[in-house]
Residue, then its C-alpha position, 0 to 999 in steps of 0.5 A: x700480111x695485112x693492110x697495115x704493113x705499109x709497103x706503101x710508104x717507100x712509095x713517093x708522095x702523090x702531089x695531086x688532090x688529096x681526096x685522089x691520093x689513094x682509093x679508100x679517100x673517095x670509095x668510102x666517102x661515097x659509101x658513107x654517102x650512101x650509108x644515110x642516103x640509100x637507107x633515108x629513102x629506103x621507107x619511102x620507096x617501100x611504102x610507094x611515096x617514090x618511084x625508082x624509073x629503072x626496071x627494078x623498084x622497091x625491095x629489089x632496089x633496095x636490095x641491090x643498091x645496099x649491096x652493089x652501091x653502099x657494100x661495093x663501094x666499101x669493097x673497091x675502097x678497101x682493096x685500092x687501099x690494101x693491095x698497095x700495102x700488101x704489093x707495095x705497087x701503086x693501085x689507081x689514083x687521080x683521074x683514074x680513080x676519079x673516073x672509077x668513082x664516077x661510074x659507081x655515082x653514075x649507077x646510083x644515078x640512073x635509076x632514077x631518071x626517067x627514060x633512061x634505057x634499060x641497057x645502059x643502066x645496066x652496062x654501067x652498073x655492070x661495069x664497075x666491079x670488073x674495072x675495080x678488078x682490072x686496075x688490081x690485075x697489075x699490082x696483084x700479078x706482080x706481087x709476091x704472093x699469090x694467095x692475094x690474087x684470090x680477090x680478082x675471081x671474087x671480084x669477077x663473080x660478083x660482077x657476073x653476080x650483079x650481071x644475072x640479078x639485072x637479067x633476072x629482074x628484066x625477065x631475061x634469064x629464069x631458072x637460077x637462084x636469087x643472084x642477090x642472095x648469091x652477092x651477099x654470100x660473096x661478100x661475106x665471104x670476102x669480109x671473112x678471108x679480110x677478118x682472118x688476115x687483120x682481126x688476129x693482127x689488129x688484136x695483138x697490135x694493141x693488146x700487149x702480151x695477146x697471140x691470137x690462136x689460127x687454126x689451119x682447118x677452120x680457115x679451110x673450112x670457113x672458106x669451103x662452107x661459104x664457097x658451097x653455100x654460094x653455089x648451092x644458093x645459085x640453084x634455082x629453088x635450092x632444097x632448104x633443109x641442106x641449105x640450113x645445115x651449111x650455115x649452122x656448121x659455118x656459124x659453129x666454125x666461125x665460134x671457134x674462129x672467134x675463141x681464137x682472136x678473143x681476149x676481154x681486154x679488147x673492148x677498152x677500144x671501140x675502133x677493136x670490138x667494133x670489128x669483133x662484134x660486127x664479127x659475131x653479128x656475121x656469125x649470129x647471122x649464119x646460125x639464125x640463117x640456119x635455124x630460119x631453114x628449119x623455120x625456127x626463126x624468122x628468115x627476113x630476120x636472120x636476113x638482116x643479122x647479116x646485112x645490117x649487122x655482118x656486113x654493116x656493123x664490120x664495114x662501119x668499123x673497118x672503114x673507121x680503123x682504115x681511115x685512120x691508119x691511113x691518113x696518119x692519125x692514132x687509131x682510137x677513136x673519138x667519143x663520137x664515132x664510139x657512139x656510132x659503133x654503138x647505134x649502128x649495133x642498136x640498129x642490127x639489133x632493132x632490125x632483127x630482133x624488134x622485127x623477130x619478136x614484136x612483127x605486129x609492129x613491123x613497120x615501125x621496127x624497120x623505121x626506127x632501125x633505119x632511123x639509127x642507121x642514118x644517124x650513125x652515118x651521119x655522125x661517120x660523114x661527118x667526122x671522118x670527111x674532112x680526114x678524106x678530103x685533105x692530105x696526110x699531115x705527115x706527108x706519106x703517100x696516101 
């Protein structure tokens, strides 16, 4: 089962605007949006030149925004989308839609006007995540697999995920883990059990002669290991060193899950080792995590190794493959976009490794790491907006 078993085309095509027609049209619209705009004035929130009016500033925006804004925005997009597929049931469209983007705009919105009462930023920003979960409640219950309904309690912990991190901040609830860092292994998580269903696919889809090799104990195990270190990170000051073992066998798990669905000839495709390489970054991500337990690494650093390259290399390249099946066009991508898969991995590796081994310049390596990630979003709004924006060529729903 994956997103490009297209049950939804025995569905009847949606007469209404075409950037309504179908959720990955406006979510990854606003996620590219947010791609260049969340990271341009992220220096200068960092360095005090603005001010977020909210009751959180600085990294905590920044931390929070990356992850409920630009992450769940992507999030929303890909499972409007997939689940369609997957259920061939139709998941929300036209003003229904539109009001479920309207309300992540308005999150992004509020914090910065001044004035605004705390609880309604809250209330709204809170909200988002458990309406992309009930609009999903009806296609996923009345599909046939039930392994897909996975997706509604994921989705209701990063809710209450996001729900704990604005009571953290406003000095409501003490003595839990950071709620952000509890959100980011959600999400890894989820990129984990989509990569399980579409890279083994999406690989033998394109590559002749290729069977990607599944073993039943490593999906287990991933799923098991990301579930734990979800919950032990809900501790308020979790111990480090069983912390740090965790990821290194997730890591190591994960090594093998990537021998499974390798074969060289995949990097002929950009839009196929955009999503094998956001892949390993996740998976280099959780062994640095680790060996930073051990202070053997620098931890902002494995930090980043997952974010800006597990969750935004992965993202980057998905929403690209997304786009492009879905409104009707050949997979492969223009020289362009190639060149943005590659400076979006040039900012992982900036902002990891420029930060990790030459910290006297800091500063200077988050800049120009955030430099090429701007640059790279740009090059994706640019290229993919007018594919957003209007309707199939072929006529299909979507």
């Amino acid at each position: 089962m994956n997103i490009l078993q297209d049950k939804g085309a025995t569905l009847r095509p949606n007469p209404g605007w075409a950037p309504l027609a179908l959720g990955f049209r406006p979510f990854f619209l606003l996620a590219g949006a947010a791609g260049v705009l969340l990271i341009a004035l992220w220096p200068l929130v960092w360095r005090g030149q603005i001010s977020v009016a909210a009751h959180y500033g600085g990294v905590a925006w920044h931390a929070h925004e990356m992850l409920f804004g630009y992450t769940a925005a992507v999030v929303a997009g890909f499972l409007l989308t997939a689940v369609r597929n997957w259920t061939g049931i139709q998941t929300w469209t036209g003003r229904r839609l539109l009001g479920l983007a309207l309300v992540w705009a308005a999150a992004r919105l509020l914090p910065w006007i001044a004035g605004v009462p705390s609880w309604l930023l809250v209330a709204v920003d809170v909200a988002f995540l458990p309406l992309v979960a009930f609009s999903l409640v009806k296609p996923l219950w009345q599909g046939q697999n039930r392994v897909n309904r996975i997706f509604l309690p994921l989705l209701g912990a990063m809710a209450l995920a996001n729900l704990l991190s604005h009571l953290q901040m406003l000095g409501v609830v003490e003595h839990i883990g950071d709620m952000r860092r509890v959100m980011l292994e959600l999400v890894l998580l989820l990129i984990a059990v989509v990569a399980g269903r579409v890279m083994p696919f999406f690989t033998q889809n394109v590559l002749p002669g290729f069977k990607a090799v599944q073993r039943a104990w490593v999906e287990r195990t991933t799923f098991v290991l990301l579930v734990l270190i979800a919950l032990v990170q809900c501790l308020p000051d979790p111990a480090r060193a069983p912390l740090g073992a965790l990821w290194l066998v997730f890591g190591l798990v994960q090594l093998v899950r990537m021998a499974g669905w390798f074969e060289a000839r995949l990097f002929k495709l950009p839009v196929l080792w955009v999503l094998h390489i956001g892949y390993a970054w996740l998976t280099l991500g959780a062994l640095l995590t680790g060996l930073a337990a051990f202070d053997l690494f620098p931890a902002p650093s494995a930090l980043h190794a997952l974010t800006v390259g597990g969750v935004g290399v992965f993202t980057f390249g998905m929403m690209a493959r997304v786009i492009r099946g879905h409104t009707g066009r050949p997979i492969d991508v223009n020289r362009g976009i190639a060149w943005a898969f590659i400076v979006m991995n040039l900012a992982a590796l900036v902002r990891v490794f420029g930060t990790a081994w030459f910290g006297g310049h800091y500063a200077r390596w988050v800049d120009v790491a955030g430099l090429l990630w701007v640059v790279a979003f740009v090059a994706f709004v640019w290229f993919y907006a007018p594919m957003l924006l209007r309707a199939r060529p072929d006529g299909r729903p979507g």
